[in-house]
N, C-alpha and C positions, 0 to 999 in steps of 0.2 A: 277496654283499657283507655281507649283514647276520650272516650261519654267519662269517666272518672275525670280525667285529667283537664277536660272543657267545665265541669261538675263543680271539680274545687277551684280552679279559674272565678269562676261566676261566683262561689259562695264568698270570694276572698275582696274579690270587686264590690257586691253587697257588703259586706261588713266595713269594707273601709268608707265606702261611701254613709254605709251609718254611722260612724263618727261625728260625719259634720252635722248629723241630726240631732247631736245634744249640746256641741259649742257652743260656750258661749259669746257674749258679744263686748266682754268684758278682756276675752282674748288679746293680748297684747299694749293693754292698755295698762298705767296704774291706779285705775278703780277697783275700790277692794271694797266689801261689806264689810258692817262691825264684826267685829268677833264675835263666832258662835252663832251670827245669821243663819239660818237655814236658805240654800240656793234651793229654786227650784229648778229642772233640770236645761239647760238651756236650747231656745226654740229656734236650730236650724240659722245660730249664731246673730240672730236678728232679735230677739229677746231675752228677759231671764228675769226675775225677780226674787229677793230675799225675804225674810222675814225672821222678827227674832224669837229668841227659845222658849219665850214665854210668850203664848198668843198671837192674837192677828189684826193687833189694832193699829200696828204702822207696817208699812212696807216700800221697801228701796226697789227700782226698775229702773231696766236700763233697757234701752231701744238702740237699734244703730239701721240705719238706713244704708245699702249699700253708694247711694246716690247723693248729691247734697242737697238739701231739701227748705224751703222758708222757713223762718218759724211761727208765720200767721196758718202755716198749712200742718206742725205739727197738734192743734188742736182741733184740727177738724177729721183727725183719724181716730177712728172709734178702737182701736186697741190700747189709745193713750189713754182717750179722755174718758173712755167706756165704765171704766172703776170710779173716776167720779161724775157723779149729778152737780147740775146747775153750776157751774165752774165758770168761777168769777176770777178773771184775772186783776190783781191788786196792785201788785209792781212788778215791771218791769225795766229793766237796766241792762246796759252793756260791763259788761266787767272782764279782766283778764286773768286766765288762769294757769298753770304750769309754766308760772313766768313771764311767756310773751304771747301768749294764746286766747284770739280774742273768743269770748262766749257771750253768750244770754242768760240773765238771769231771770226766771219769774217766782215768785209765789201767789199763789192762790188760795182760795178758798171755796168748796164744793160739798158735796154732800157723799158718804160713802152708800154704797151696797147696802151696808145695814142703817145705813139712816143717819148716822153718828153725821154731825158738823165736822169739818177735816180741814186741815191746814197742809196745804202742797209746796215744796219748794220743787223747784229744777232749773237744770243748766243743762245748755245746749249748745251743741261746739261742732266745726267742719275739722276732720283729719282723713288726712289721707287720700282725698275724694270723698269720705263716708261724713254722715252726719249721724253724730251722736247724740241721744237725750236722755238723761237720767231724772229720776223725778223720787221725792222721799216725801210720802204723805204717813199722817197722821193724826187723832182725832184732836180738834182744837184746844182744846186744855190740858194735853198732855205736854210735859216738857222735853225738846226734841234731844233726842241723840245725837253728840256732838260728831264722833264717828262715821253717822249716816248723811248729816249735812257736809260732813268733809270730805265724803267719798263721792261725792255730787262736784267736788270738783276738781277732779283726778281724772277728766278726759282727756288724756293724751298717753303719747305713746312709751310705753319703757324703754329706760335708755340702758 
């Protein structure tokens, strides 16, 4: 009786702990995908990425770093920049967001997985201790989703 009772102990501690294996990183924040994005399921609260209902030629990600991080160093991490080839940064700027929240801005241009030419925006923002980066690419002549560049700059916290 007592191996039961250590049994469901254990099985209840694993499940909760699997929880934080699919959060996402968008938790408590108000970044929101467009409507009807498909999330993927989110990576142990440190990734997640969307995409919309029709195909896979753009996609919204968001990274959160538990730490706060440069941002000459988030391009040299191959989870970012690994989706795109040859990734030329274009501009860059300081901008502020949720009011008084300073970020970075960049857009780029790179090369997708499948070859396609691609157009990158993203903002990256320190909260909480964490650093956040959101990035919405898409193939270069498509017209962006307003929704997807707006949610690029909703890193901050719900109030």
């Amino acid at each position: 009786m007592r191996l039961t009772r250590v049994g469901i102990a254990i099985l209840i501690a694993f499940g909760a702990a699997g929880c934080g294996f699919n959060s996402s990183p968008a938790d408590g924040l108000r970044f929101q995908a467009p409507p009807g994005w498909r999330p993927s399921p989110g990576i142990l609260g440190f990734m997640q990425f969307w995409r919309p209902p029709a195909g896979d030629r753009e996609i919204l990600m968001l990274f959160k770093s538990p730490r706060p991080i440069k941002e000459n160093d988030i391009f040299s991490d191959p989870s970012v920049n690994g989706s795109l080839k040859d990734l030329t940064i274009e501009r860059r700027e300081r901008i502020t967001i949720c009011g008084s929240q300073p970020a970075a801005y960049f857009e780029a241009r790179g090369k997708s997985s499948h070859g396609d030419q691609t157009r990158a925006e993203m903002v990256m923002a320190n909260l909480n201790g964490a650093t956040y980066f959101a990035m919405y690419a898409r193939p270069l002549g498509l017209q962006p989703n307003p929704d997807a560049e707006g949610a690029l700059r909703e890193l901050c916290a719900k109030t």
